[in-house]
N, C-alpha and C positions, 0 to 999 in steps of 0.2 A: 815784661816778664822774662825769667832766666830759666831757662828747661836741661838740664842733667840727663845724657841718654847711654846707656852700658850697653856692651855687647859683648860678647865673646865666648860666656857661660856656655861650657857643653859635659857630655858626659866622658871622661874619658879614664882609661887604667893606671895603677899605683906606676909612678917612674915616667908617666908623660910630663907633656906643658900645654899647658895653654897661655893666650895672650888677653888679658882683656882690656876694655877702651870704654874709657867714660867721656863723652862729649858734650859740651856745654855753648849753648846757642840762647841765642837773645841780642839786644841792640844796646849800644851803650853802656857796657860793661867791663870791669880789669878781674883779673881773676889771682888773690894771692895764696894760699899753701890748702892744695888740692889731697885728699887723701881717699883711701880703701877701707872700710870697714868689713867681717862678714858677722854671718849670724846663723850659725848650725841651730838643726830642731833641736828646743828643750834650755839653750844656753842665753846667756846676753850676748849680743852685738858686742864686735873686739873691733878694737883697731890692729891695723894689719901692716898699714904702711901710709907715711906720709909725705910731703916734696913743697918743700916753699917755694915761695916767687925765686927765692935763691936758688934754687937748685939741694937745698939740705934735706938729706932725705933720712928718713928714720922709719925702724921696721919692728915690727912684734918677734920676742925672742923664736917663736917658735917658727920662722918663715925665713929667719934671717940664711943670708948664704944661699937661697932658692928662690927668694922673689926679689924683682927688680921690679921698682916704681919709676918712672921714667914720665916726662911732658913736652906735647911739643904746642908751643905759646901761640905759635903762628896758625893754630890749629885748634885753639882753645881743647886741648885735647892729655887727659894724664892715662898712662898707660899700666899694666901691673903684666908684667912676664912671669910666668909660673912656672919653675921647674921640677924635676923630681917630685912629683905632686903623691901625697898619700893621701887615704883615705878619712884621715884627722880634718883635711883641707875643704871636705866635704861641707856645702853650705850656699847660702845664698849671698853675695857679695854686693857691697852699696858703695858708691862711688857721695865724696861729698867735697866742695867748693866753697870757700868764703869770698863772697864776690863782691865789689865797690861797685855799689849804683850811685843813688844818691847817698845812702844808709851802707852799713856791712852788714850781710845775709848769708847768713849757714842756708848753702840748694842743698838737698838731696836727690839721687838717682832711684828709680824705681827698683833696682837691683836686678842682678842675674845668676842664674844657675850654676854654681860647678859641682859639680857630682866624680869621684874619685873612685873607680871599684871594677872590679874584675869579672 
């Protein structure tokens, strides 16, 4: 089995960053275009930002220029840099992986907190 684990979610004020990490652990697996989802109360789940095995990375108009999606392979590990964070950014963030086992499998991350406010 392939386990997705986030961290980084905290509360912080309009004009911070945060960094968060989504880690993905299991035996026997390659991991190809890692991505960010969130999900504010009341809305659908957006994609946010996403990063192929290539390194191609592609972001939601509304993040672009303030988040960076970044991965380090050696680390099975994709990253989201947050900066100038407003209070719109507020939500619960999911990390997800299309992974090669024997099969290709959309993981998902249990999600984590970012909270944006003064």
């Amino acid at each position: 089995q392939v386990q997705l684990v986030e961290s980084g979610g905290d509360l912080v004020q309009p004009g911070g960053s945060l960094r968060l990490s989504c880690a993905a652990s299991g035996t026997s697996f390659s991991i190809t275009t890692m991505s960010w989802y969130r999900q504010a109360p009341g809305k659908q789940r957006e994609l946010v930002a996403l990063i192929s095995s290539g390194d191609s990375t592609k972001y939601a108009d509304s993040v672009k220029g303030r988040f960076t999606i970044f991965r380090d392979n050696a680390k099975n590990t994709v990253y989201l840099q947050m900066n100038s964070l407003k209070p719109e950014d507020t939500a619960v963030y999911y990390c997800n992986a299309l992974i090669i086992r024997a099969t290709m499998t959309l993981y998902w991350g249990q999600g984590t907190q970012v909270t944006v406010s003064s």
